[in-house]
LOLUM-910849 format. One record per residue (C-alpha): residue number from 0; residue in one letter; x, y, z. Coordinates in steps of 0.001 Angstrom, whole numbers, plus 500000, padded with zeros to 6 digits. Example, Ala and Ser with C-alpha at 12.3 -4.5 7.8 and 13.67 -1.06 7.14 Angstrom:
<sites>
 num residu   east  north     up
   0      A 512300 495500 507800
   1      S 513670 498940 507140
</sites>
This chain:
<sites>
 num residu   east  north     up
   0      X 500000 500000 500000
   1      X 500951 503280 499161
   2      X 500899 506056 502272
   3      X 501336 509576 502889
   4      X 503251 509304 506616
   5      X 502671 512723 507988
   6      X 503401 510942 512003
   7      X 503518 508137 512981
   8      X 499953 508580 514184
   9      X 498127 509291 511173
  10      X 498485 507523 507650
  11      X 496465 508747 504494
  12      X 496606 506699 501137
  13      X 498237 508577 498493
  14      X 497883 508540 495065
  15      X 499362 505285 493036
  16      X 501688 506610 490259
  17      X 499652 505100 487592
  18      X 496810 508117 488251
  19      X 499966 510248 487854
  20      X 499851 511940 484841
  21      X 502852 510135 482922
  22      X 506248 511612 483274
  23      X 509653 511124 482492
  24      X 512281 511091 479141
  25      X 509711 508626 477093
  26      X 507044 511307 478024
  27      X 509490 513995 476210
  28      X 510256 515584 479974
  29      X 513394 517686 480764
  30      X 515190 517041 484138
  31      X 516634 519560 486165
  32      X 520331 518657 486778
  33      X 520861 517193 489990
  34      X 520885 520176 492387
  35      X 520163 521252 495942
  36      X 518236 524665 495592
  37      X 518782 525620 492043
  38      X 516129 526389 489559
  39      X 514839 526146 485958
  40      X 515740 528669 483211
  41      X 513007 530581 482441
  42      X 510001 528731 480593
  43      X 507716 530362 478216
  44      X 504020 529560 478556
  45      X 502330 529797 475294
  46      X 498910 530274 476117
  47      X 498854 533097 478884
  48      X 498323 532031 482577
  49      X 496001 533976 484580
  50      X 496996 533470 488608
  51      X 495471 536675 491138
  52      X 494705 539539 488984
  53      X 497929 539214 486415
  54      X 498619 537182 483231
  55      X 502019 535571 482805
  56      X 503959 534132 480001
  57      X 506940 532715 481797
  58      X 507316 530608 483940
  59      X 510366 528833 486341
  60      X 510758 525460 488147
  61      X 512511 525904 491683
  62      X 514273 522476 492991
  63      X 512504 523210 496814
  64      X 508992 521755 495578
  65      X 507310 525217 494179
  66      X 506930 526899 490682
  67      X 507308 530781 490672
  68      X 506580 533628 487691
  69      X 508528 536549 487862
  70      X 511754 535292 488871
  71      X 513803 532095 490192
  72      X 513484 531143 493920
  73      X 516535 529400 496135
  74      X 515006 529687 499401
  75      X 514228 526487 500632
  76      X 512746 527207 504306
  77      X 508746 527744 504050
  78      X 507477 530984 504461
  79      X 503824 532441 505429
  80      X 502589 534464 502302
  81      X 502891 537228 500707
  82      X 506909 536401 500345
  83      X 509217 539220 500714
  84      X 509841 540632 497334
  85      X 507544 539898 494121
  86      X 507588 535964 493967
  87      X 504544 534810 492916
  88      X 504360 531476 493663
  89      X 502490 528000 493539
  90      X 504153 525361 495969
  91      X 503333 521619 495847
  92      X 505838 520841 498896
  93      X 507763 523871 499487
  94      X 510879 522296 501824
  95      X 514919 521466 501538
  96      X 515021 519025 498568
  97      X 518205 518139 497524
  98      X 518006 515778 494498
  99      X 521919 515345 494505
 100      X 521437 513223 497256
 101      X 518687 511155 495410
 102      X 515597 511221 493367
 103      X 515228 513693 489750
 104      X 512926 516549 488651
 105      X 511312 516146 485686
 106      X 508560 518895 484034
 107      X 507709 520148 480476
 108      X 504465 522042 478777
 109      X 501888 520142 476571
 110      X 499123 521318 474133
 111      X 498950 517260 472881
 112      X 495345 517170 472818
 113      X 495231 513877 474822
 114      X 496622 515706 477648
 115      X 494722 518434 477193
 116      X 491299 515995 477131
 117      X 492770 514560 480104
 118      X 493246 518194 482206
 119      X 490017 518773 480685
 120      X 488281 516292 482021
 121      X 489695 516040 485467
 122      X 488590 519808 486283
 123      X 485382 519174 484883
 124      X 485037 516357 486917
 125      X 486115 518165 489896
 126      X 484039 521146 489449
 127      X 481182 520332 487402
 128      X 479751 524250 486705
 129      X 482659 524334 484066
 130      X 481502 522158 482115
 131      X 482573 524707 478904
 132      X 486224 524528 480393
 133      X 488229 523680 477461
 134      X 492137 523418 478575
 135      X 494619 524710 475578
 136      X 497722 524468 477783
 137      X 499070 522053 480507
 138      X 502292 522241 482384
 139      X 503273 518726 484399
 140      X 506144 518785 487033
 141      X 507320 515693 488968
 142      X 509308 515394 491461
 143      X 510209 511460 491689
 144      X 511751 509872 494460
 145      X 513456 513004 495853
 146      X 515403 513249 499343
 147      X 516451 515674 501851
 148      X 518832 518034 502610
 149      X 520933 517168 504899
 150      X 519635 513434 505172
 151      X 521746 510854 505999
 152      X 522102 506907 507008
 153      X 522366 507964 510824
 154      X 520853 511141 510682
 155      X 517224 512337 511917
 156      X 516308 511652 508005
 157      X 517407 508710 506241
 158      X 518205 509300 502519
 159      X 516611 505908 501907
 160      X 513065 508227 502854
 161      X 511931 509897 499850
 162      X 508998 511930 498536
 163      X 507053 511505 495478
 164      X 504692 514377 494192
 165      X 503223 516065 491174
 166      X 502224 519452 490580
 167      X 500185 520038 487394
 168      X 499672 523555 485707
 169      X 496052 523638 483603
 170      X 495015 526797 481839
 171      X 492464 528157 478794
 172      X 493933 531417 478799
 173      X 490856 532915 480923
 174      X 491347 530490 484075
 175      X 494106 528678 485701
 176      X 494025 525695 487965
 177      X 496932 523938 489882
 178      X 496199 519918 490741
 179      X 498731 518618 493591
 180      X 498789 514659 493779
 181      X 501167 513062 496314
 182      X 502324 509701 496142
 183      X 504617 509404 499160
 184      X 505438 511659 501488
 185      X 508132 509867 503717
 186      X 510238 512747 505147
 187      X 509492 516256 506213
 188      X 512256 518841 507556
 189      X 511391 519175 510917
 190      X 513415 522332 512035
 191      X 511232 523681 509388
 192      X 508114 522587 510252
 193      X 509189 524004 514107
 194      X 510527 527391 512747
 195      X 506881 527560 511372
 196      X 505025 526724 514427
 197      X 507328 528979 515828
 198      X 506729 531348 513214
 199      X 502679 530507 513406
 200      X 503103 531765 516774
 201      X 504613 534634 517002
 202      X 501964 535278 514536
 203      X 498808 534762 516700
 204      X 501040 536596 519835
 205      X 501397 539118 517028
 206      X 498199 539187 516353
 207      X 496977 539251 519339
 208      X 498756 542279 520504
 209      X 497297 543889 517458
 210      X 494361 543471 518570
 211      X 495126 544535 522243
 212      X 496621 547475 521273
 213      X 493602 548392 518720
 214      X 491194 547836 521829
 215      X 493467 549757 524107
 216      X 493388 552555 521488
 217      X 488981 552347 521646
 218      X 489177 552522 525581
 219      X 490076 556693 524892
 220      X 487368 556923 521908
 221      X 485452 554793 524262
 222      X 486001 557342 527387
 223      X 485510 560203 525053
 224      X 482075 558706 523917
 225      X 481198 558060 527823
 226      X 480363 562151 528266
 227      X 478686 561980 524636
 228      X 476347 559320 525803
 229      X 475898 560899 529564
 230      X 474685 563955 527643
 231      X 472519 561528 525513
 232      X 471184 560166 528804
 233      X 470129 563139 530432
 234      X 468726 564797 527093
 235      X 466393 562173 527041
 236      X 465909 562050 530808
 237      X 464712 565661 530416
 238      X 463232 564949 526946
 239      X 460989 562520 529756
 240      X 460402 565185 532365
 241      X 459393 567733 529954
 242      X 456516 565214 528032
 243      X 455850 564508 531791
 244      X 455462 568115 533223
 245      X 453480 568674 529714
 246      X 450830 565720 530268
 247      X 450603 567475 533789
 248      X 449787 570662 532346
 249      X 447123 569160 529965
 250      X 445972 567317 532883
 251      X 445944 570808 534990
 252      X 443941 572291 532305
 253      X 441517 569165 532155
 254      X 440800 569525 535753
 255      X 440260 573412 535198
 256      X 437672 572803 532518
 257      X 436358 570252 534300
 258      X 436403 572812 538096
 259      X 434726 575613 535429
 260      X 431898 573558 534078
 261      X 430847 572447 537843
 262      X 431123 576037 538807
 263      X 428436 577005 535758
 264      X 426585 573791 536914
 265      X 426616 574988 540094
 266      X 425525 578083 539154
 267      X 422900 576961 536960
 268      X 421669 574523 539297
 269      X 421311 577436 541745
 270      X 419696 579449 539191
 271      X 416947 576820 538983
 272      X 416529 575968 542578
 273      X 415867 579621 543065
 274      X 412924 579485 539816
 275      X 411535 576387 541537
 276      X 412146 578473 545124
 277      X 409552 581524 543561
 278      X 407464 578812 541626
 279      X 406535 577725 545225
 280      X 406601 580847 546867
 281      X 404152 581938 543855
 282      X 402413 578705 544281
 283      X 401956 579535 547988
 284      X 400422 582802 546842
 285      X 398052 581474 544445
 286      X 397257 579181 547620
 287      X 396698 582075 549842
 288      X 394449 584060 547743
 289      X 392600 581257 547028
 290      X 392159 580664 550507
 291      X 391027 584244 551427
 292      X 388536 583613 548515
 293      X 387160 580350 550062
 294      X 386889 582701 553506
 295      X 385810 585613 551567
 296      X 383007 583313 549466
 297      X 382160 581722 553011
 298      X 381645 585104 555011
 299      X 379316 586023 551769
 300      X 377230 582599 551996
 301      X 377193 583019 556118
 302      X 375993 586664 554705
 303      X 373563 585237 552138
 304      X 372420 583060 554584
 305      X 371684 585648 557825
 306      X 369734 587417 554819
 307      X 367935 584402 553699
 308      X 366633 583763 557354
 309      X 365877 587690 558220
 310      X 363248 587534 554970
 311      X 362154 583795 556396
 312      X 361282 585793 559433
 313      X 359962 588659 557554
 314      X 358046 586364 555665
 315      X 356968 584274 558261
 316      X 355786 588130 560577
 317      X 353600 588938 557326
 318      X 351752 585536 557142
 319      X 350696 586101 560642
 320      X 349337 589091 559711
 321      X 347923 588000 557015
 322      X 345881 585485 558944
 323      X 344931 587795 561633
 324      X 343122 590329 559112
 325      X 341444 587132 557133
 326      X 339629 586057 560272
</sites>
């Protein structure tokens, strides 16, 4: 079985060299002299390759696992992009490789068309919106068997440990991909991968106090706004105090209305006690008079009536007359 050993932990299956694409002299591939951290001449790309915002038409093949445009790169301890100066770069395995100790470097363009159908398909496959995506140029560079700086038969790495990768350049002219395929990864530099967690670190601690520092400078804009929204506070506090003492005024002149139109009630209701107060007294009048008139019509009956019995006795004086003179 083929494995990736990244510890002795963890294994991953790597890719068998027969999905490689193929490589080597019968494939028409140039080798890069046996070398420690030595590079390509400069290869011309004859459909243009689009990578972050430029187009290049040159290319070079560094020894230390990467590819870079605008110039050759020797350094062979991994950095954290953007890399000082203007390398532009694509790494597959960006580390010390030192193929004088062991293994070979092979790369070269193709516009063959089976390639092409082949880088055509496999990014079609892999992202299937682009399924227009037409490659017209392919770069293929293969590092085969390669071993470490430094290694040796009693050393930390063993030059009998050796890496096998492939770093694959597909374009159109419009877009660009890179496809990394590892076969076996047996040997890593481990002073670099601890300068990098080193590195990583003083990163985050640098980061970190970035980010103090930009809080410590928003505790003054911070104490500055404290005032701002004090003022804010009390402007609406009063803002509050003012609507208050303003629904208490309405209320005030409620109740005033409301005092007012009892007072006229009051008023009128007096008004019409004292009507009612003369309709009795007026009533009590009437009452009066009429009751003098009863009196007064009942001292003219007694009247009538002390007249009614003087002619009964007048009457009754003349019938005894009367008699007297008949007999």
């Amino acid at each position: 079985m083929l494995e990736v050993k990244f510890q002795k932990r963890y294994r991953v299956t790597g890719f068998p060299l027969r999905q490689f694409y193929r490589f080597g002299s019968d494939e028409g591939d140039s080798i890069l002299p046996s070398n420690d951290d030595e590079s390509t001449p400069r290869i011309d790309v004859s459909v243009p390759f689009p990578f972050f915002g430029s187009s290049y038409s040159s290319i070079y093949v560094n020894n230390n696992g990467d590819v870079t445009f605008d110039t050759a790169l020797t350094q062979f301890t991994a950095d954290a992009f953007p890399i000082n100066g203007s390398h532009k770069m694509i790494a597959a395995f960006w580390t010390d490789i030192d193929t004088a100790l062991g293994g070979s470097l092979w790369y070269r363009t193709s516009t063959d068309s089976s390639i092409l159908q082949k880088g055509t398909q496999d990014i079609r496959t892999v992202f299937p919106s682009l399924n227009t995506f037409s490659a017209t140029w392919m770069m293929i560079i293969t590092w085969n068997d390669v071993a470490a700086y430094g290694c040796s038969d009693t050393g930390a790495i063993n030059c009998q440990q050796r890496n096998t990768f492939q770093l694959v350049l597909i374009s159109n002219g419009v877009h660009s991909f890179a496809v990394f395929m590892y076969n076996v990864i047996n040997w890593t530099n481990k002073a670099e991968t601890l300068i990098c967690k080193i590195y990583t670190l003083i990163f985050k601690c640098y980061t970190l106090i970035c980010k103090l520092y930009t809080l410590i400078c928003k505790i003054p804009t911070l104490i500055c706004k404290i005032p701002t929204l004090k003022c804010k506070i009390h402007s609406l506090i009063c803002k509050f105090y003012t609507s208050k003492c303003k629904i208490h005024t309405l209320m005030c002149k409620i109740h005033t209305l409301i005092f007012k139109f009892q007072i006229l009630f009051c008023k009128f209701y007096t008004l019409i006690c004292k009507m009612y107060t003369l309709i009795c007294k007026i009533q009590t009048f009437k009452c009066k008079i009429h009751t003098l008139i009863c009196k007064l019509y009942t001292l003219i009956c007694k009247f009538y009536t002390l007249i009614c019995k003087f002619y009964t006795l007048i009457c009754k004086i003349h019938t005894e007359k009367s008699v007297k003179f008949t007999f």
